[in-house]
C-alpha positions as CSV (number, residue, x, y, z in Angstrom):
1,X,50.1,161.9,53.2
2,X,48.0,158.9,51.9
3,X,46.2,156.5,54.1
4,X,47.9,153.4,51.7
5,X,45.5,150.6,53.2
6,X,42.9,148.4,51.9
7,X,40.0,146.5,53.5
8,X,41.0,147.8,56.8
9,X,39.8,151.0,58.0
10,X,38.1,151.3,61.0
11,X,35.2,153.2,62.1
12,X,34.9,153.6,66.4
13,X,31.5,153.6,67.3
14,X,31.3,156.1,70.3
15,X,28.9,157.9,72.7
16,X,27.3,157.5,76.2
17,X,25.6,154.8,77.5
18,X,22.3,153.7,76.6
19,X,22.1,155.9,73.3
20,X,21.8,152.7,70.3
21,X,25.4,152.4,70.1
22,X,25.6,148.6,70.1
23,X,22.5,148.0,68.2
24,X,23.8,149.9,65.4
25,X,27.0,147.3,65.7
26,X,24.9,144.9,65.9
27,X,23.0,145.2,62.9
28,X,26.7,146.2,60.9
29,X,27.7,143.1,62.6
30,X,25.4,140.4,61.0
31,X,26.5,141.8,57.6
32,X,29.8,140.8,58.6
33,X,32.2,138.5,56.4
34,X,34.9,136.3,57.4
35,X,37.6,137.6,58.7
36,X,40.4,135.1,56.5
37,X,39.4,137.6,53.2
38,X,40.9,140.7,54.7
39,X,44.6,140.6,56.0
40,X,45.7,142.1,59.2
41,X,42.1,142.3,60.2
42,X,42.0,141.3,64.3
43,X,38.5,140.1,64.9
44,X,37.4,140.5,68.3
45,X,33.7,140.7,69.7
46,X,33.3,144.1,69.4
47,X,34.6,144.4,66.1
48,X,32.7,143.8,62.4
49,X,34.3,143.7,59.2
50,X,31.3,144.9,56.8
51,X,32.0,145.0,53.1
52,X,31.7,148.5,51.4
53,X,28.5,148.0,49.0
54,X,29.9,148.2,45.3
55,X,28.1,147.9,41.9
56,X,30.5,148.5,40.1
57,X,33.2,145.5,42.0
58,X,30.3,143.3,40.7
59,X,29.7,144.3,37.2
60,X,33.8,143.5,36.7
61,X,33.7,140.2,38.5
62,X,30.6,139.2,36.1
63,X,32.1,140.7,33.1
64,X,35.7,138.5,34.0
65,X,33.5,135.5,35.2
66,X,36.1,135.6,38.0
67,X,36.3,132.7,40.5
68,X,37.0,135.3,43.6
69,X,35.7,138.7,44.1
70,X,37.3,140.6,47.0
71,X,35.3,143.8,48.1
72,X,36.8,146.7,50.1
73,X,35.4,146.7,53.8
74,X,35.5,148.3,56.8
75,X,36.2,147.6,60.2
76,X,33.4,148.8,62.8
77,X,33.9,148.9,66.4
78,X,31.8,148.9,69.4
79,X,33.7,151.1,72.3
80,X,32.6,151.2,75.5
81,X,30.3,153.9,76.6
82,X,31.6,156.9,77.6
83,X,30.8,159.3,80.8
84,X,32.3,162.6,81.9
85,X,35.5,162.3,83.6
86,X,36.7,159.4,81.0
87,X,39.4,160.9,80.5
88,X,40.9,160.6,84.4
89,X,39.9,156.6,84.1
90,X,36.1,156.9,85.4
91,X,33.5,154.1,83.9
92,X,35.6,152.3,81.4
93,X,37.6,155.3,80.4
94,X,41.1,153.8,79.7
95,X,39.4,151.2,77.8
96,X,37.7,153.6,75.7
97,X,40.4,155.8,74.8
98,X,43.1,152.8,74.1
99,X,40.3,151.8,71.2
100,X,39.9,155.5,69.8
101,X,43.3,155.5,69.1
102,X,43.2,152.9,66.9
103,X,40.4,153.7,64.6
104,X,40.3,156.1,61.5
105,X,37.2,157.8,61.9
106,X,34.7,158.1,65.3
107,X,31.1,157.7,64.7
108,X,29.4,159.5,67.3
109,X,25.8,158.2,67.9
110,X,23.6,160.3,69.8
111,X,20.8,160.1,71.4
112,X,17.8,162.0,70.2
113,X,14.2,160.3,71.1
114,X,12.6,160.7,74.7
115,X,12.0,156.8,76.2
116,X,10.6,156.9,80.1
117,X,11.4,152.5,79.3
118,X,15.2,153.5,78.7
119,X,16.9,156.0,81.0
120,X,19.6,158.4,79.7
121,X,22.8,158.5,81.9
122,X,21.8,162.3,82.6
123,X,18.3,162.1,82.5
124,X,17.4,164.4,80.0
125,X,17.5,164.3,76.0
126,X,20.2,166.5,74.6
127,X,22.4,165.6,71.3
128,X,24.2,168.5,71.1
129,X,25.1,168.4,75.0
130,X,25.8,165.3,74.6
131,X,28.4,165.3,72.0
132,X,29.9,168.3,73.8
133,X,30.8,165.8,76.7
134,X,32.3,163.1,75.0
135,X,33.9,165.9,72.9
136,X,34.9,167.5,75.8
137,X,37.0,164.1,77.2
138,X,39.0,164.1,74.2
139,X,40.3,167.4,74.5
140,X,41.0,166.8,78.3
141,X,42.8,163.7,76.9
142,X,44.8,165.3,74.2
143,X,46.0,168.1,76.4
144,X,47.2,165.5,79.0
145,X,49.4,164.0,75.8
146,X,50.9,166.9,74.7
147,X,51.9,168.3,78.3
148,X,53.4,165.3,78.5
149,X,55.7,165.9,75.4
150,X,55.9,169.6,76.1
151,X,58.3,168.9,79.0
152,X,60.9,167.5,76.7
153,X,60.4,169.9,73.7
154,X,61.0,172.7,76.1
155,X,64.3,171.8,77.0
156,X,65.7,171.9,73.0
157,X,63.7,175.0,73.0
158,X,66.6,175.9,75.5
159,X,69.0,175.1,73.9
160,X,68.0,176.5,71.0
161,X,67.4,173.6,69.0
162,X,65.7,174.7,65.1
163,X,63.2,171.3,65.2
164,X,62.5,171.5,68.7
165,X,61.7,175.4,68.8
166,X,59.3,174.7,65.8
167,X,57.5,171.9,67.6
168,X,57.2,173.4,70.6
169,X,55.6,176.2,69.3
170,X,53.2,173.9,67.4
171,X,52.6,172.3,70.6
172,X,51.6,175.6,72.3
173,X,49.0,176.9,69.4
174,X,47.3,173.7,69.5
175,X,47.3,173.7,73.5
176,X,45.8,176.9,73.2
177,X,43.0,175.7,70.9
178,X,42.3,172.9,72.5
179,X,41.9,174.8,76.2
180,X,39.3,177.1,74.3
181,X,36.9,173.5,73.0
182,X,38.3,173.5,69.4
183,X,39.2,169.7,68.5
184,X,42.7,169.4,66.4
185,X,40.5,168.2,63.5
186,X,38.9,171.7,63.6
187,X,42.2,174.0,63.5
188,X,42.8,174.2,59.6
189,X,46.7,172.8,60.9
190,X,49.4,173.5,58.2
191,X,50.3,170.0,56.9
192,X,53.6,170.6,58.3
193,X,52.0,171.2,61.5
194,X,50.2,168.2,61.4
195,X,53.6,166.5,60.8
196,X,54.8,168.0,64.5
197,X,52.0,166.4,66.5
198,X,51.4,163.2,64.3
199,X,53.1,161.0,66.9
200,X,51.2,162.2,69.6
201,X,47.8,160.0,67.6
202,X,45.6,162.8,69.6
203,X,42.2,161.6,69.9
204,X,40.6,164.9,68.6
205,X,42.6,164.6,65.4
206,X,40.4,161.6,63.6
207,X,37.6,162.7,61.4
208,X,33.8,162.1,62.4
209,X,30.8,161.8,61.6
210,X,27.4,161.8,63.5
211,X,23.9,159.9,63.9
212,X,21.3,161.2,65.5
213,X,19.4,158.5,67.0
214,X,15.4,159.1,66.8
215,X,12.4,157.5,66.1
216,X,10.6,157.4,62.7
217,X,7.4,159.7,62.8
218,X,8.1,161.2,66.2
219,X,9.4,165.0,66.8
220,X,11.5,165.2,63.3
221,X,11.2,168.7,63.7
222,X,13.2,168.0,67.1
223,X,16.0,166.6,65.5
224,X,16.0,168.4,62.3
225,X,17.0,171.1,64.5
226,X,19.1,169.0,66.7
227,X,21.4,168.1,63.1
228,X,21.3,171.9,62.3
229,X,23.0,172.8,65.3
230,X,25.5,170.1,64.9
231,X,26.0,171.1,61.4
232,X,26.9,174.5,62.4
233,X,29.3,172.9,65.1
234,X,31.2,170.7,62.3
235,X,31.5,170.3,58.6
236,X,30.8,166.8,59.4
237,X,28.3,164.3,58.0
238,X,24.9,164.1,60.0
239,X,22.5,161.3,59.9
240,X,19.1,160.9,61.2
241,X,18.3,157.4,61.8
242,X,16.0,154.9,63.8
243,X,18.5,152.8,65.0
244,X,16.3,150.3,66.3
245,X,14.8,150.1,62.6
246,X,17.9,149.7,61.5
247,X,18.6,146.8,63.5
248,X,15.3,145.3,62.6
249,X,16.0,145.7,59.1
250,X,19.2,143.3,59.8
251,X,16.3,140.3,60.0
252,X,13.9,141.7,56.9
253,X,13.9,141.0,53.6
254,X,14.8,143.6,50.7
255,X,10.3,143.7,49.9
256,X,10.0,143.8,53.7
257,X,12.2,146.9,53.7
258,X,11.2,148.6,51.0
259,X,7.4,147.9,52.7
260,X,7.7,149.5,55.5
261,X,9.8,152.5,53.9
262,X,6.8,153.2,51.5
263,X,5.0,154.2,54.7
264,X,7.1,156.5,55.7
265,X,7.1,160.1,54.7
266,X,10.8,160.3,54.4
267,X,12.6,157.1,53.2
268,X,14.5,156.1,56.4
269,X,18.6,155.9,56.2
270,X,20.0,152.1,56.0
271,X,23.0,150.1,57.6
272,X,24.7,151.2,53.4
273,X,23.8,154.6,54.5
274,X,26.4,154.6,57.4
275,X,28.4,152.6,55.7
276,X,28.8,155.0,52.8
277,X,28.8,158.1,55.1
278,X,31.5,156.5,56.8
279,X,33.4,156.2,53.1
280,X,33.0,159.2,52.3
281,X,34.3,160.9,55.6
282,X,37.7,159.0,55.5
283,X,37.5,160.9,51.3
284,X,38.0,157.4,49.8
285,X,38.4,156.8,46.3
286,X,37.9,153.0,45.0
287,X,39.8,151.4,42.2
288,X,40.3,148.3,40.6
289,X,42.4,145.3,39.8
290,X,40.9,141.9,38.1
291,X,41.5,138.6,36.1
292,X,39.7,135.5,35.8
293,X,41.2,134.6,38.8
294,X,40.4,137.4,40.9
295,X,38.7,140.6,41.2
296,X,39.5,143.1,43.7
297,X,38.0,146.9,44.6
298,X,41.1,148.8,46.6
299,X,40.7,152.2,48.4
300,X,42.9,155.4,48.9
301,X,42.4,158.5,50.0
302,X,41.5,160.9,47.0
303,X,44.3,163.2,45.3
304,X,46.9,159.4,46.1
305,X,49.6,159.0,42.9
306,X,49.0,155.7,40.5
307,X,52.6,154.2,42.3
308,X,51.1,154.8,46.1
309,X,48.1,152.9,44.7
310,X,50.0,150.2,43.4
311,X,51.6,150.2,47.2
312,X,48.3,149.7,48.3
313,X,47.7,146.3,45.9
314,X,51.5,145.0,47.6
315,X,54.6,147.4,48.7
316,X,56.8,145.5,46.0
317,X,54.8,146.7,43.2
318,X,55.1,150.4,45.0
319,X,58.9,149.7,45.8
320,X,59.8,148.5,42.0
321,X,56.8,150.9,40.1
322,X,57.6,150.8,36.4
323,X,54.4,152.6,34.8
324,X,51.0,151.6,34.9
325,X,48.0,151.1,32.0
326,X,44.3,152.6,33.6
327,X,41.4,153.2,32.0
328,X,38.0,153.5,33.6
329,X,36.6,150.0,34.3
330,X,32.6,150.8,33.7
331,X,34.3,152.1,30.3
332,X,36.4,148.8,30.2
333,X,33.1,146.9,30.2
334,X,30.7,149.3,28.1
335,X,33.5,148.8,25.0
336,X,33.5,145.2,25.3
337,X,36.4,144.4,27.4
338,X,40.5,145.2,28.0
339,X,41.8,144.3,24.1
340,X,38.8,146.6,22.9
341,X,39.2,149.6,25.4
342,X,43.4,149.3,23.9
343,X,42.1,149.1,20.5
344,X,39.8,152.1,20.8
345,X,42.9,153.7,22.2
346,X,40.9,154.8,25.5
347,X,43.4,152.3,28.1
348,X,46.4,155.1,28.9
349,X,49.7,154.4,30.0
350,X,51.2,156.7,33.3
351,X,54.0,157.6,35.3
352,X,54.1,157.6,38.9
353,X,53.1,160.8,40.3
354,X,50.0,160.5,38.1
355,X,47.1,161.2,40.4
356,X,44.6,157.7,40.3
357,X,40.4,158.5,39.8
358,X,38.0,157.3,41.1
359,X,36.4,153.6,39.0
360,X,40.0,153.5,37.7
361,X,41.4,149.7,36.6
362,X,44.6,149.1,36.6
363,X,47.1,147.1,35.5
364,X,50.4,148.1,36.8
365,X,54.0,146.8,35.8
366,X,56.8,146.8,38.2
367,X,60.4,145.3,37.9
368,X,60.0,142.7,41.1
């Protein structure tokens, strides 16, 4: 199933307290852009809509001389900091969890430099541990969810009921896996499987990724290991990054940056390096629609058909999906433009379940 949305995913930036959590929102924050671009985006104060950096959005808008260029962006959010027993209401538990639900991907940011200026919530510096915790009050929380549904499936278990026998038993492998530390995103589930408990929106089901908060030219060896364990824990993407550079960064100019990066030994990761890793978690493929008028970059999740794309532009063009004409857009420009990519005979015309790429432009024609 295809996440069919567009400038509105939504990243949940999560991990204890004190750990650089809202100074990485707060740098993502000042590359924010108004809100009135992006339908059905909800702008509170802890949330950010960032655009997704895109060379290739701008090369189309220049090539069209278009009046309005629309980016694909991404929704950042600061949740509340996190302690053990969150998941039974302690700190700002309830709060916390409401917000995971609603976001596509959790961006864990842990801790990994040693401050005596900042104190750490458990006095001591431990990523891995630390991720374990907040991990940890998930799985407490998505057990509490399916009990809760478990109750009623039991009964047309009972009765012998087909669906409900099948879901139950769904329920009980992932209870199982859950009450042995395996998060839901970590069970290789069937996607029928994943059908059963979609409903439940368990907390352990979103994707993640992970930074490892350090700073520059102190202990990498430290943390180098620190990601390696990680690593090993998840398939996930790890970054290592001075947070507080990065926020600093927020106020510096591009020669100021790239400055202080020359003397470095390894070039530091930037506020686009999140941003990115945060794409490419969610396994987001951008394509294109554009006139004079407008230019616009869309995202779906990778292996999505040319009509679900179209759904993403408006549902009436998914709803009354004809056939579309695509062709690659850095193509598009390199021949000179739309008539001469058609001419060249490179533009080709699809059906529906044709599977959209990556760069693709399309024009799509629909009968509403």
């Amino acid at each position: 199933m295809s996440i069919k949305q567009s400038h509105s995913y939504s990243l949940g930036i999560v991990g204890l307290p004190n750990v650089g959590k809202s100074t990485i929102f707060n740098a993502l924050a000042k590359m924010s852009v108004a809100a009135e671009n992006f339908p059905f985006c909800t702008i509170d104060k802890n949330v950010g809509v960032v655009e997704i950096p895109d060379e290739r959005l701008e090369k189309l808008s220049k090539h069209l001389n278009a009046e309005k260029t629309v980016p694909s962006a991404m929704k950042f959010v600061d949740i509340a900091g996190l302690v053990k027993g969150a998941s039974k209401g302690e700190g700002l538990g309830n709060q916390f969890l409401s917000h995971i639900r609603e976001v596509d991907v959790i961006m864990y940011v842990l801790r990994a430099f040693r401050s005596e200026n900042i104190v750490h919530v458990y006095e001591r510096i431990d990523p891995v541990e630390d991720f374990e915790i907040v991990q940890s009050e998930l799985i407490l929380k998505d057990i509490e969810s399916i009990e809760k549904r478990l109750g009623t499936v039991e009964k047309l278990k009972k009765i012998g009921d087909k669906e409900g026998t099948k879901e139950y038993e769904v329920l009980a492998k992932v209870t199982k896996s859950l009450n042995q530390g395996i998060p839901v995103v970590d069970m290789g589930l069937s996607k029928e499987e994943e059908l059963y408990i979609s409903n439940l929106f368990l907390l352990t089901s979103k994707k993640r990724m992970f930074i490892l908060n350090y700073k520059e030219g102190i202990a990498r060896e430290e943390v180098e290991e620190w990601k390696r364990e990680i690593e090993k824990k998840s398939k996930d993407i790890v970054l290592i990054v001075d947070v507080k550079f990065v926020g600093e960064m927020a106020k510096m100019s591009e020669e100021e940056i790239e400055e202080y990066s020359s003397m470095l030994e390894i070039k530091p990761e930037l506020v686009s390096s999140i941003i990115n890793a945060a794409f490419s978690t969610l396994d987001l493929i951008t394509f294109y629609t554009g006139s004079q008028k407008e230019c616009n970059a869309w995202c779906i999740q990778k292996g999505a058909t040319v009509k679900e794309a179209a759904g993403v532009i408006h549902t009436d063009l998914e709803e009354g999906f004809v056939t579309a004409d695509i062709v690659n857009v850095e193509r598009m420009i390199d021949a000179g433009g739309w008539v001469e990519t058609k001419e060249e005979g490179i533009v080709k015309n699809v059906g529906k379940e044709h599977i959209i790429e990556d760069g693709d432009y399309m024009i799509v024609l629909a009968n509403r």
